[in-house]
C-alpha positions in Angstrom: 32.9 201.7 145.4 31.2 204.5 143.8 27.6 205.1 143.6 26.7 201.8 141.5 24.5 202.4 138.6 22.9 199.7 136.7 21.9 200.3 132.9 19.7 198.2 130.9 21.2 196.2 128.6 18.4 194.6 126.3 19.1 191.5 127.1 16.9 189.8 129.4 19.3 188.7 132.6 22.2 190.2 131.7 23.3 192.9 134.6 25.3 196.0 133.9 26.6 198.4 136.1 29.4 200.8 134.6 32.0 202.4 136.4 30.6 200.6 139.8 34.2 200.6 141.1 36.0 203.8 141.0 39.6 204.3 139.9 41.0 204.1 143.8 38.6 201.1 144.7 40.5 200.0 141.0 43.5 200.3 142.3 42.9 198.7 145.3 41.6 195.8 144.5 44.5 195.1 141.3 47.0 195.5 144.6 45.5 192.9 145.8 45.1 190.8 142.9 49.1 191.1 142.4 50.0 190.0 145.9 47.7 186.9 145.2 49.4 186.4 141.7 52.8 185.9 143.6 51.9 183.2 145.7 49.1 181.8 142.4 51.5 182.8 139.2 49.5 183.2 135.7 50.1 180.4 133.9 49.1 179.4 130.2 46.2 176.6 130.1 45.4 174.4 127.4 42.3 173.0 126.1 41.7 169.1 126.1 42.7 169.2 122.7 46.2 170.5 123.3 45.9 174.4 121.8 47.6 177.0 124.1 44.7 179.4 125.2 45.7 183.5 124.4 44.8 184.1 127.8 46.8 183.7 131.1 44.8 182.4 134.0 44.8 182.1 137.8 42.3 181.9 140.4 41.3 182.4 144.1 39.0 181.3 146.4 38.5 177.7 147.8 38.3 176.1 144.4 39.7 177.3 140.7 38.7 176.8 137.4 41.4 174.8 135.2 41.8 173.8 131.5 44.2 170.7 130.1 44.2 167.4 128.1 42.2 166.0 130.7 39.6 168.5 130.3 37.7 171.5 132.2 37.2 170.8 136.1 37.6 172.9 139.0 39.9 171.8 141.7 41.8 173.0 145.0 45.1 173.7 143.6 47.6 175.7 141.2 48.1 173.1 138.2 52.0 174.3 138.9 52.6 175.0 142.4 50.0 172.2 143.4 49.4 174.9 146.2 45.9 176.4 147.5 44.5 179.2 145.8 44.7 182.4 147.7 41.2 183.5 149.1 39.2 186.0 147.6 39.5 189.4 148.3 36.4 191.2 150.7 35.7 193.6 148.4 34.7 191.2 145.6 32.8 189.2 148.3 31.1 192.6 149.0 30.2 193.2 145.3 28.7 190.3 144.9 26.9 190.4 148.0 25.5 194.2 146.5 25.1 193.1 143.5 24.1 189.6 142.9 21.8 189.4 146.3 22.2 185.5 146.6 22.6 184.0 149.4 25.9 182.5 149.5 29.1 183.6 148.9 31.2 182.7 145.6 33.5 180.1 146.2 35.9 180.3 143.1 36.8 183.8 141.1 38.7 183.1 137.4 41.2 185.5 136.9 42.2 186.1 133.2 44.9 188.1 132.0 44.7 189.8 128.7 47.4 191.3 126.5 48.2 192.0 123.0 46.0 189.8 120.8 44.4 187.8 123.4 40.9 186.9 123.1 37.8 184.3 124.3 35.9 182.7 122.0 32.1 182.3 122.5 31.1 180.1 125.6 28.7 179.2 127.7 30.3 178.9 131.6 28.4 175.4 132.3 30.9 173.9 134.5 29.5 174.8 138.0 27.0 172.2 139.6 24.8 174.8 140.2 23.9 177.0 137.3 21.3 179.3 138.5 23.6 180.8 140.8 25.1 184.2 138.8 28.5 184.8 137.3 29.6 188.4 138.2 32.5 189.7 136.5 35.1 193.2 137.3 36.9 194.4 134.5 39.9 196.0 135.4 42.5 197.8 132.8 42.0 198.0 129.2 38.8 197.9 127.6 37.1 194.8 126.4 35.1 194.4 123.3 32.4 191.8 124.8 30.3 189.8 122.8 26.9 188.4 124.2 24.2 186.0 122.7 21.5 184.3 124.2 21.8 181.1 124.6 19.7 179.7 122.2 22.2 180.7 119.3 20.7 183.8 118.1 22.5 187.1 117.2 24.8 188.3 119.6 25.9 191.7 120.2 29.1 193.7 121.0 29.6 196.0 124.5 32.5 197.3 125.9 33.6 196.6 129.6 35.9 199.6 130.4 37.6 199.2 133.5 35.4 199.4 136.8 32.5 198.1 134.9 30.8 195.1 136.4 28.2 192.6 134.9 27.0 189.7 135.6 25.0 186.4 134.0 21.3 185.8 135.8 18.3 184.2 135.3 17.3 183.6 131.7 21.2 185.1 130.5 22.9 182.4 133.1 24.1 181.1 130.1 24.1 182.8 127.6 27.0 182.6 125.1 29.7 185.1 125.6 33.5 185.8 124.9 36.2 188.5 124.3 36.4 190.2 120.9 39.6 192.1 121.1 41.2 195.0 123.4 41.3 198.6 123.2 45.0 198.6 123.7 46.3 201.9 125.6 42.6 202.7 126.8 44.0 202.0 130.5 47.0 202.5 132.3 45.9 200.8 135.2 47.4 197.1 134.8 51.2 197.4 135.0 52.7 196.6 131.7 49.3 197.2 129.8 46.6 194.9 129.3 43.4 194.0 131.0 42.6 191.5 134.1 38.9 189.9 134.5 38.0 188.5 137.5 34.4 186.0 137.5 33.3 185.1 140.7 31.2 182.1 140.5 30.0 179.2 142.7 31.3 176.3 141.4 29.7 173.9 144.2 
């Protein structure tokens, strides 16, 4: 990593550190992302209500976050392969380690592929049974236009997560509304074939 930085962000709880990975830890850790994605294959989810999400997902660690008719869960295996996710990588467990300070390790990381029009609407991430445990998220690739709101429905406001930026959800922004305007398409050559990948490391137990 390169010397990590954290900037305020005016929002209380929400952590930002820019460019905390450089562009070889960058490339390092999308190497490893790919060999995980060839054993855990994107896929398409679906919400409970049957519309295809823009996104492609996977995941890693001991549990993964999944979407379909029968709702939002987390669970031990690839909805197609029905086979364990692959683990997480070290340095990601060493981020959040840096970063977060909490005591125990994530046990799921979301991985989301964007390209082209993809987006994520505004959410809260609620699904975890313990939510005052952070969310820390790497952006990798393109940049993001991120939009962030407390959670009590006020305004929200619009940052942009360029690749090697890191943030994360604490405290009183743990859940905080939050989603994925657009891309800046072509501000990153970084992901093969264009696009961005997110990866959320969360503990979901």
């Amino acid at each position: 990593m390169s010397t990590v930085r954290e900037i305020q962000t005016g929002l209380e709880g929400f952590r930002l550190w820019p460019g905390a990975l450089s562009a070889q830890a960058q490339a390092a850790l999308l190497a490893e992302v790919l060999m995980a994605e060839a054993v855990a294959p994107f896929y398409r989810p679906e919400t409970p209500g049957g519309r295809p999400f823009s996104v492609q997902m996977t995941n890693l660690g001991g549990l993964g976050w999944v979407s379909d008719r029968g709702g939002y869960r987390y669970q031990e295996t690839h909805p197609a392969t029905e086979k364990p996710w692959p683990p997480i990588p070290r340095m990601l467990l060493e981020l959040w380690t840096e970063l977060t300070g909490w005591p125990e390790p994530p046990d799921a990381c979301l991985v989301n592929l964007y390209r082209d029009q993809a987006k994520m609407g505004l959410h809260q991430d609620r699904d975890e049974a313990d939510l005052t445990a952070p969310v820390l998220s790497v952006s990798l690739g393109d940049t993001a236009v991120f939009r962030i709101g407390a959670a009590g429905g006020r305004p929200t406001r619009s940052i942009r997560l360029a690749s090697g930026d890191v943030c994360a959800l604490t405290g009183p922004a743990r859940l905080a509304r939050h989603g994925i305007d657009r891309l800046i398409a072509g501000s990153s050559t970084l992901v093969p074939g264009g696009g961005r990948i997110n990866l959320t490391l969360r503990r979901a137990r």
